[in-house]
C-alpha positions as CSV (number, residue, x, y, z in Angstrom):
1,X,116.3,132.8,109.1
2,X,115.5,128.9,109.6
3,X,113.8,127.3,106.6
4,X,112.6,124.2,104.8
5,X,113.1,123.1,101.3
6,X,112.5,120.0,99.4
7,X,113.8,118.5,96.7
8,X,112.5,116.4,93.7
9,X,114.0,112.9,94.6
10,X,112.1,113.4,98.9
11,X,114.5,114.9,100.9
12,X,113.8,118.1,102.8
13,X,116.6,120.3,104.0
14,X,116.0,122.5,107.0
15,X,119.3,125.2,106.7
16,X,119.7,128.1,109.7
17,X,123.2,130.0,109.6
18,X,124.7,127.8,107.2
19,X,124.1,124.7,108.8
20,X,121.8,122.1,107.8
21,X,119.2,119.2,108.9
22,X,118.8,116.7,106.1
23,X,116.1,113.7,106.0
24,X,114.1,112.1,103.9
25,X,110.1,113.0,103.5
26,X,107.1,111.2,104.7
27,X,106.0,110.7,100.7
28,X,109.4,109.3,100.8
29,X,109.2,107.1,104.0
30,X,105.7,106.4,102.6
31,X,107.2,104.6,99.2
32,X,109.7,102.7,100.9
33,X,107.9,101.4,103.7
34,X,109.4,100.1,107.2
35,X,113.4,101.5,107.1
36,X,115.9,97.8,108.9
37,X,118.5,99.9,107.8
38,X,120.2,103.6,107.9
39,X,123.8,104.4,106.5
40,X,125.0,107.8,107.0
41,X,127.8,109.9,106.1
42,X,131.0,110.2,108.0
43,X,131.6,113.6,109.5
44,X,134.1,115.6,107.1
45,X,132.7,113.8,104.0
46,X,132.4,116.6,101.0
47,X,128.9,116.3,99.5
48,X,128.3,117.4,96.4
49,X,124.5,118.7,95.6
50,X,122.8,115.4,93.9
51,X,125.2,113.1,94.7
52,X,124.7,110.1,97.3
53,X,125.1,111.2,101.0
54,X,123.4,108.1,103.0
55,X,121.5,104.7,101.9
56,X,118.4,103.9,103.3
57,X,116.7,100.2,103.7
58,X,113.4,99.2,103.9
59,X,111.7,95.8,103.5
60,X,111.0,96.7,100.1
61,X,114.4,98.2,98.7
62,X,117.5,99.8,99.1
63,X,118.3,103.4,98.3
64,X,120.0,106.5,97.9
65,X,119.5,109.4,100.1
66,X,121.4,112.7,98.6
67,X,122.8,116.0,99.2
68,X,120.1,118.5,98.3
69,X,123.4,121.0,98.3
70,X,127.0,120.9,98.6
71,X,129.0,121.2,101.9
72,X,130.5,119.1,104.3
73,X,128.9,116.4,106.5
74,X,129.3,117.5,110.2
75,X,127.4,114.4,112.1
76,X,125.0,112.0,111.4
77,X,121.9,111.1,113.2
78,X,123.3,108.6,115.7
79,X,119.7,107.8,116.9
80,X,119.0,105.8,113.6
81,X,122.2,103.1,114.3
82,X,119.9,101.4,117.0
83,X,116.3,102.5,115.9
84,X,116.5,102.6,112.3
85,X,112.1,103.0,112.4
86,X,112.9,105.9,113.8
87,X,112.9,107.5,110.3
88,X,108.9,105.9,110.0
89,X,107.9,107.3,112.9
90,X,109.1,110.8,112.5
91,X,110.9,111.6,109.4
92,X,110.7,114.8,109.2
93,X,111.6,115.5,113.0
94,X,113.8,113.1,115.3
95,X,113.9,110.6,112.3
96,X,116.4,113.0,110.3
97,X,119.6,111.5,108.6
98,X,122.5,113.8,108.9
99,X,123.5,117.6,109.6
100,X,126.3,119.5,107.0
101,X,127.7,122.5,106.6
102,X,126.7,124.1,103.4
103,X,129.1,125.6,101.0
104,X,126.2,128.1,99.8
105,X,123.1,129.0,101.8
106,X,122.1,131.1,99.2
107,X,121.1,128.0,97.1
108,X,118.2,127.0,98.8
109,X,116.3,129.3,96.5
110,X,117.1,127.1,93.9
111,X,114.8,124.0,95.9
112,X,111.1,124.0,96.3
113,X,109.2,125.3,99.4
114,X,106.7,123.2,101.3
115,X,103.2,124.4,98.8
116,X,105.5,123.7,95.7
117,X,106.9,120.0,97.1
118,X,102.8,119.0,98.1
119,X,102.3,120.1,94.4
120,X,104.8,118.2,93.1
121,X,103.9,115.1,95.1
122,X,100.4,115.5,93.8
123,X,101.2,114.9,90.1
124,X,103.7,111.8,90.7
């Protein structure tokens, strides 16, 4: 069954048989402002959960973007090489980073759903 999870440091992971969407959240794209910049993981890169998978760059700063969970990287998002504002105008749709295989679908329990994330964005 398709799903949606977040984590605490604005990515959301959308995970259906094992394989997985990864992006960055509009609270997210809303901090850093306009994204000049994407750089994404080469396909076959292992990703450990919580460690860097892709840098992001807006006018304001640079930053991490990481692996809500571990697997491989299968592709990255080759929209964003050319149209980097992709990721403001749709981040959590066409404006997604990368796509991996997950080493453990079962772990998505461990992130939060959609009603805990916009709880958790409330109190930041």
């Amino acid at each position: 069954m398709a799903e949606t999870r977040y984590t605490k440091s604005h990515e959301w992971i959308h995970a259906e048989n094992g394989i997985a969407t990864i992006g960055i959240t509009q609270y997210a794209v809303d901090q850093l402002g306009d994204i000049v910049f994407v750089e994404l993981p080469k396909a076959g890169k292992k990703l450990a959960e919580g460690g860097e998978a892709a840098v992001v760059e807006s006018v304001k700063a640079a930053s991490e973007v990481y692996a809500p969970l571990s697997g491989e990287a299968l592709e990255g998002n080759a929209e964003l090489a050319g149209n980097p504002a992709l990721v403001n105008a749709d981040p959590e749709g066409k404006g997604w980073f990368f796509r991996m295989k997950l080493s453990d679908e079962g772990a998505l329990k461990t992130l939060m759903s959609k009603d805990q994330y916009t709880e958790f964005v409330k109190g930041l």
